[in-house]
Structures are given as structure tokens and as C-alpha cells.
C-alpha positions in Angstrom: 34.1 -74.8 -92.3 30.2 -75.4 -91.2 28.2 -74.8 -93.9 25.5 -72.1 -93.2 21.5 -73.0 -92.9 18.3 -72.9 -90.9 16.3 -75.1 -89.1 14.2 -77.7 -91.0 15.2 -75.1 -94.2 17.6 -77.1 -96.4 18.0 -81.1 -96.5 21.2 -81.3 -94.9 22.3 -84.3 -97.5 24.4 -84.6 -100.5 24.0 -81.8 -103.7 23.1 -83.3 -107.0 26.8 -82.0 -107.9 28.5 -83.1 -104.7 32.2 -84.5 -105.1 32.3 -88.4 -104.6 35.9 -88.9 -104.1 37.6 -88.4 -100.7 34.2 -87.9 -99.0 32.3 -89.3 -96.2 29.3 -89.3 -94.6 29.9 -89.9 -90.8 26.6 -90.7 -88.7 25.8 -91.6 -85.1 23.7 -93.9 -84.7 21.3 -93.5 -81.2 19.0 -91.4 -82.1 20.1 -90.2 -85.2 20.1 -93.2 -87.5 17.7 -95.5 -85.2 15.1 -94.1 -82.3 16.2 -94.1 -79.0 19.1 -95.9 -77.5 20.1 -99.2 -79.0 21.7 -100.6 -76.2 18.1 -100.5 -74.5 16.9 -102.3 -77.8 19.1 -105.0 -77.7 18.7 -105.7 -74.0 15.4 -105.8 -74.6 16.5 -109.1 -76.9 18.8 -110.2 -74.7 15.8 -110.2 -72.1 13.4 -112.4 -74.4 16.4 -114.8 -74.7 16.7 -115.5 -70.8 20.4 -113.4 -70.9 19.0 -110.5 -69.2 17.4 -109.9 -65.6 13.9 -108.3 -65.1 16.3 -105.5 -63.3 18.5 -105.3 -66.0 16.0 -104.1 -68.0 14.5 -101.7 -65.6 17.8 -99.8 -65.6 18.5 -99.9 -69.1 14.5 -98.4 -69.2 14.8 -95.6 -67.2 18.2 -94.4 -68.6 15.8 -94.6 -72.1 13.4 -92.5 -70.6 15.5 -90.0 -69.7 17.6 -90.0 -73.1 13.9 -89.3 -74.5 13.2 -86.8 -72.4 16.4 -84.6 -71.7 19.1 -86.2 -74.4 22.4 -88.1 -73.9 23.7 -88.1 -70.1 27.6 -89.4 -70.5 27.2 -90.8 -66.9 24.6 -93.1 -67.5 25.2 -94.3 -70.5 28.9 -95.4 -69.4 27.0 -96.9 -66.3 24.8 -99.0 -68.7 27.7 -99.9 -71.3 29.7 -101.0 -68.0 26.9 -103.2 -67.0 26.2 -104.1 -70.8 29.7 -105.6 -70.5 29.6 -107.8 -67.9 26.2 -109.2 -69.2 27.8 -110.7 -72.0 31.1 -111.5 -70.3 31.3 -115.7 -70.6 29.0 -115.1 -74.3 30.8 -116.5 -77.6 31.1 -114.1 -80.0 30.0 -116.3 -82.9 26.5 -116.7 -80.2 26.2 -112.6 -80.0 26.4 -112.4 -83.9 24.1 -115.0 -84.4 21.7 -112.5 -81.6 22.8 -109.7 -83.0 21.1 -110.6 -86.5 18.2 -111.8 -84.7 17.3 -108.8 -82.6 17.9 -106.3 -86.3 15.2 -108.7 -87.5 12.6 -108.1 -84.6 13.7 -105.0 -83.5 15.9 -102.6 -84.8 15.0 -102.4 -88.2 11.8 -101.0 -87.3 13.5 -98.2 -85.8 15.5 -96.9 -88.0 14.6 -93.2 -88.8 13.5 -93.2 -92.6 14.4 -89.8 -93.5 17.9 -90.8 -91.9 18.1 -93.7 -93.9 17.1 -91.8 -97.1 20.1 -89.0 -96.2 22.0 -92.6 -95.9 20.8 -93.8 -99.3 21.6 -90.4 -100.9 25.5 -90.5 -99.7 25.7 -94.1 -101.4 24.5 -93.2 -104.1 26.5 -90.0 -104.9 29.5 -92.2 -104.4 30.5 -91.4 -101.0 31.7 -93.8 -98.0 29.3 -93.9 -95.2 30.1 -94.7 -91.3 28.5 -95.3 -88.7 30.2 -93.8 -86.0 28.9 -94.6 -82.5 29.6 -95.7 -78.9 27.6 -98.7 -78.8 29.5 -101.6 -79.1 31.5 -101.7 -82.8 29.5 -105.2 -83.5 25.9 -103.4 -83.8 27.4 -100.8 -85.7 28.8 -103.0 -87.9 26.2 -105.3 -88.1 23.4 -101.9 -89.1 26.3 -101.1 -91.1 26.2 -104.1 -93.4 22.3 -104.3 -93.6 22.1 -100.4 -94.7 24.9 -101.4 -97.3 27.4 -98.5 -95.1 31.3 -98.9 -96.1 31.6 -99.8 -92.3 31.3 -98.3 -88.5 33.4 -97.5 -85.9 32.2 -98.3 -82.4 33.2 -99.2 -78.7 35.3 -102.5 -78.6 34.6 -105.4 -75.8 37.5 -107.0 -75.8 37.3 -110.9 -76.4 39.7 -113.7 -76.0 39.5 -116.5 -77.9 36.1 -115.9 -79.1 34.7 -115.0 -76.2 33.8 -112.0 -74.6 36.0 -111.0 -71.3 33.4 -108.1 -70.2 36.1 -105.6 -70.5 36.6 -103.0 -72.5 39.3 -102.5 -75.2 40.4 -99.0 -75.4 38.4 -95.5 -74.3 34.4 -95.4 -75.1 34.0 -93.5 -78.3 32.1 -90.9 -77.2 32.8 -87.0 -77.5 36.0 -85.9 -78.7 37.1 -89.8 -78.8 34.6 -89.9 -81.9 36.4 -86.8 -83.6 39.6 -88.9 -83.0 38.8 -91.6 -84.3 37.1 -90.1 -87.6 40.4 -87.7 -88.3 42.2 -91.5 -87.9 40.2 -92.9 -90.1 40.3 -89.8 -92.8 43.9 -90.3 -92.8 43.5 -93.8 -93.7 41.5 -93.5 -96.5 42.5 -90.1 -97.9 38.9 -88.4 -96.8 39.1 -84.8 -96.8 37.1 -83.5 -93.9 36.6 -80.3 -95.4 34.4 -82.0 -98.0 33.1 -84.5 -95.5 29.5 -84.5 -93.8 28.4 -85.7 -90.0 25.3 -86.4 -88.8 24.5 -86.3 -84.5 22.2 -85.6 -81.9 23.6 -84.6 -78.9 26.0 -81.8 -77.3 28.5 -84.8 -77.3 28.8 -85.1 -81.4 29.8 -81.4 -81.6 33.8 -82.4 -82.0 32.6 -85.0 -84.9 30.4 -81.6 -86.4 33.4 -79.1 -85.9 35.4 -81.2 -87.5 33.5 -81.7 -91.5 32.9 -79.3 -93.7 29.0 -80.1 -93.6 27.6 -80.7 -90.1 23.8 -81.3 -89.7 22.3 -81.6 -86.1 19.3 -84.6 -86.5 16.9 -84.2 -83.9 19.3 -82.5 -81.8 19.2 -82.4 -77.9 18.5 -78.5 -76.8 22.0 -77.9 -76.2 23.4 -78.9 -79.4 20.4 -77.1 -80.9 21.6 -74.0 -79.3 24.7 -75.0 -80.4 23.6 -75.5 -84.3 21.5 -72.4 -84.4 24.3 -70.3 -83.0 27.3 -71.0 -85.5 24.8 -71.6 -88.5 24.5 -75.8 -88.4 21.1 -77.2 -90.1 19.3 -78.8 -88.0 17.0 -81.5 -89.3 13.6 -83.0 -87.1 12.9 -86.7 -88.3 11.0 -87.3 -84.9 8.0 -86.1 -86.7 6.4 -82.5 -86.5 3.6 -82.4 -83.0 1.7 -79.9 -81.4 2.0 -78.5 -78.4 -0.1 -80.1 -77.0 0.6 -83.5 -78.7 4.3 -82.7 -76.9 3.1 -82.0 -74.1 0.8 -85.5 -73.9 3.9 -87.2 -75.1 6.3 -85.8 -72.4 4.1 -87.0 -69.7 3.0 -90.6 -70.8 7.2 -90.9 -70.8 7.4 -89.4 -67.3 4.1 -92.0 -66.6 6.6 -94.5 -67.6 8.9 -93.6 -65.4 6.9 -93.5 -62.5 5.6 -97.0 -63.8 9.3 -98.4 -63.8 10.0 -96.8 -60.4 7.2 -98.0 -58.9 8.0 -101.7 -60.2 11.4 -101.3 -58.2 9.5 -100.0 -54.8 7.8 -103.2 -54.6 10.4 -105.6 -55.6 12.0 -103.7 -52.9 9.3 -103.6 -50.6 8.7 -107.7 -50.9 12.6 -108.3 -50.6 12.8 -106.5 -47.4 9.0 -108.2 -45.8 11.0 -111.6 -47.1 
């Protein structure tokens, strides 16, 4: 039940006459509602606070610069969630809140896509429940969540025993169809009717969450769910901001500079570990 539309053509958001009740706006969050990967972000504040390795962070980088680049690569990412785990294995959960609210202050407010947030705004105000529905862990969702003023968010669960993280995982990574899942769970809850329902993604991996509303939009969408979207009739909506060419082009190589930068750091490390 995709409603029909063309790229960067319509808003994608709530009608002035939209229904409020029994509807929800469902929206991932990693590069849809904030830039990049969060993960990397909050490693990047785990890093500051002495909780992350130098190495760490050279992982999490080059698994950013290639979601830049090319868009989500399941492999990786469950690599870096698997290794996200085990970094806060030992950590209270009470201590990772408390970080948690820290890092939103310094960090990922100011990446929050603002034409995503006003799509966000738009849902609330037409009366409409609004999740975040992601496979980072469930506590950043929640914790965006509650700072955007969402109902709530739906996430990957690290399982914790009393109060403090095991490094293991509780259930399946919500990813892919675990996400459509989980949403046709929650509808059932609540009494949302998905027919009347909107979803919000960027990658190949939120098509089963798109199929499954009434009103899918693609938000800077990776090319294959951009194929995807332009072949059954999805809007797809650019909040990355409009470039040239050329401006592209300078863009895709100072990320692949990056890259190179990162790998080069890791030669050397290498390089003095072996002459030690």
C-alpha cells in the first residue's frame, strides 16, 4: 500500500488532514534521523572518557567511512555492535545513562538531520506516535527518543544483570526483517494500523519496515534502496544537502583521504609493534 511519488517531489510527512488515531510514524535512526552511524558517535565519547582504545576507534572509523561512502554493510556493523558489547561489558547501567546523556549533549544533538526532525515534529503534532526504530542499542534510541519528545524506540538489547552490562546480547539484532517484526508486534499492541502508518529509512535493509506501512519514504537512501524507491513509486527525500558534481566528487575523495589516513595510522602501529 506504498503511496506513489517522485524524488525530492512531495514532503513525504503528515497531510494537514492526516488521521491521528491508530497511526505511527516509524523512523531509523543512523542516517536517517542523525548523520552517520551513532555507534561511531558514541565511541567517539566513550574514547574522550578513557573507555575506549585508540584502535577501537580506528575500527569503528573506517566502518563510518564506508557507511558514508557505499551505505549500511550488515557485516560490519554486527562486527562493531559485537565489539561495542564487550566494551561496555563490566559498565553499570546507571554509569552508561549518565554517558549516554553526556555524549547527546556534545555530540549527537548536533547531528540530528533538521528536516528529519521537522518530519518528526510534524507527526507529533498531528497526533501521531513516533518510534524510533533502530539497531543500535535500545538505550540510545530511547534516550534520542525522550529528548525529541518520540512516544518511545525500539532497539537492540545488551543484556544486563543486576545493573550491569554482561556484553551479551539479548535476543536477534534488529536489523532487516527483525525491524518489520518487531513494528507489526508493536502495532498489535497499540492498535496501529499499518495501512495508515508511515516509515522512514535509508538503506536496502529498512525495505521490510517500508513494505510494511502504508506511507514509506526513503531519507537519503543508499543506491540500492533508491533503485528500490524509484521502482515501486516510494518518495525519496535528500536531507544530506543538494552538491555539485563536483562538490561530490571533492567530498567522496577527502572520505576515501580519510581512509587512507586511518589505514596508514594502523601500518605504523603495526610497523613499530613488529621493530619492538
Amino acid at each position: 500500500m506504498a503511496e506513489t511519488g517522485t524524488e525530492d517531489a512531495a514532503p513525504g510527512g503528515p497531510g494537514p488532514d492526516a488521521p491521528a488515531g491508530g497511526v505511527a510514524a516509524f523512523f531509523d535512526l543512523d542516517n536517517t534521523l542523525i548523520r552517520g552511524a551513532s555507534p561511531f558517535h558514541l565511541a567517539v565519547g566513550l574514547r574522550a572518557r578513557g573507555m575506549v582504545s585508540l584502535r577501537d576507534i580506528l575500527e569503528f572509523g573506517l566502518v563510518q567511512a564506508r557507511y558514508q561512502l557505499f551505505g549500511e554493510n550488515r557485516r560490519q556493523i554486527d562486527r562493531v555492535r559485537s565489539r561495542a558489547l564487550s566494551l561496555v561489558a563490566g559498565h553499570s547501567v546507571a554509569e552508561m545513562a549518565a554517558i549516554g546523556e553526556e555524549i547527546w549533549d556534545e555530540v549527537l544533538s548536533l547531528r540530528i538531520f533538521p528536516d528529519t526532525h521537522t518530519l518528526l515534529t510534524e507527526h507529533l503534532a498531528a497526533g501521531h506516535e513516533v518510534w524510533i526504530i533502530s539497531a543500535s542499542p535500545v538505550e540510545i534510541g530511547r534516550l534520542i527518543a525522550a529528548r525529541l519528545g518520540a512516544t518511545g524506540a525500539l532497539g537492540t538489547v545488551a543484556e544486563h544483570v543486576d545493573g550491569f552490562y554482561t556484553g551479551r546480547m539479548l535476543g536477534d539484532l534488529l536489523h532487516g526483517a527483525a525491524k518489520e517484526t518487531a513494528v507489526r508486534t508493536l502495532a498489535a499492541e497499540r492498535g496501529l494500523d499499518l495501512s495508515r502508518c508511515y516509515a522512514y529509512g535509508d538503506s536496502a535493509n529498512d525495505t521490510a519496515i517500508l513494505s510494511a506501512v502504508g506511507h514509506p519514504v526513503a531519507i537519503n537512501p543508499d543506491a540500492r534502496l533508491r533503485r528500490r524507491a524509484r521502482k515501486v513509486g516510494w518518495p525519496v527525500r535528500e536531507f544530506r544537502g543538494r552538491r555539485s558534481a563536483a562538490t561530490r566528487r571533492g567530498v567522496r575523495a577527502a572520505s576515501w583521504a580519510g581512509g587512507a589516513w586511518v589505514l596508514g595510522v594502523v601500518a605504523r602501529a603495526v610497523r613499530r609493534a613488529l621493530r619492538g
